[in-house]
C-alpha positions in Angstrom: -48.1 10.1 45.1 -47.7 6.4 45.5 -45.5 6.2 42.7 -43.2 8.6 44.3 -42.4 7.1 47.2 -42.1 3.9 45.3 -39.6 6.0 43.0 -37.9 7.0 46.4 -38.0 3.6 47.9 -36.3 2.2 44.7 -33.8 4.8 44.3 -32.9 4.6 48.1 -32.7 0.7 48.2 -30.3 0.9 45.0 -28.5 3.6 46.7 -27.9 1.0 50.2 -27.4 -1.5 47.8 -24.2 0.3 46.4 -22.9 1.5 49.7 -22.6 -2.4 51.1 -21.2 -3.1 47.4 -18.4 -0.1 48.3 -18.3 -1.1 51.8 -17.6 -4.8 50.6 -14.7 -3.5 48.0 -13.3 -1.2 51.0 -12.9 -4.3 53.3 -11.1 -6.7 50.3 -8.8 -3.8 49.8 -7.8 -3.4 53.4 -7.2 -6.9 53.8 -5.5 -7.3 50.5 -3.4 -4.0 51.4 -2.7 -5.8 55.0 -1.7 -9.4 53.3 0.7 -7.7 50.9 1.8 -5.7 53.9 3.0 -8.9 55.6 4.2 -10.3 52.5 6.7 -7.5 52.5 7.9 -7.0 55.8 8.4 -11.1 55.5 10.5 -10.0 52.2 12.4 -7.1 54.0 13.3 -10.1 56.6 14.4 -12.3 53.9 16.2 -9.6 52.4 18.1 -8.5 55.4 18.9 -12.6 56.4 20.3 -13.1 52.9 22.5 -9.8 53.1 24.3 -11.1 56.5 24.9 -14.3 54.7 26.3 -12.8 52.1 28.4 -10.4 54.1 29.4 -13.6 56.4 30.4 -15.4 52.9 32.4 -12.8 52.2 34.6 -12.6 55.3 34.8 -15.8 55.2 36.4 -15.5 51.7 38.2 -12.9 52.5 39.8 -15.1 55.7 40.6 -17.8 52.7 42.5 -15.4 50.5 44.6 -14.0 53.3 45.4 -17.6 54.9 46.1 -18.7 51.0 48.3 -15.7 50.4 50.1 -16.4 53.8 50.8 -20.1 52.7 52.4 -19.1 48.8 53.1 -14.9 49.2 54.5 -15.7 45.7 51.4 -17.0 44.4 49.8 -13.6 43.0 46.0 -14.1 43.5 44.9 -11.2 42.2 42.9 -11.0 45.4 42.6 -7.4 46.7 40.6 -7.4 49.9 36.9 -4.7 50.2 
């Protein structure tokens, strides 16, 4: 009989002991999941910044080429406007 419950005890301590391991995984996995969460709305942000530049740099251009084809209409620039 004492064996038993020592069998038991064992088994049910091992058992605990690998639901605070899974419990531990779960909670570096939530918080890895959340960091790389953050890292991509900060991306998304970075993304969107970088496409209104680029959008801006193109007007811009676009200004350019129509002031430059004002200046010398006989110049052909080759430029046709998006």
């Amino acid at each position: 009989m004492w064996r038993l419950v020592k069998l038991t005890w064992v088994s049910s301590a091992q058992r605990e002991a690998r639901a605070d391991e899974i419990a531990a995984r779960s909670r570096a996995a939530k918080a890895e999941a959340e960091a790389k969460t953050a890292q991509a709305e900060q991306l998304a942000q970075q993304a969107h910044v970088h496409r209104d530049d680029a959008a801006d740099s193109r007007a811009d251009l676009d200004k350019e080429w129509e002031r430059a084809d004002k200046v010398d209409p006989d110049t052909k620039s080759g430029h046709k406007p998006e």
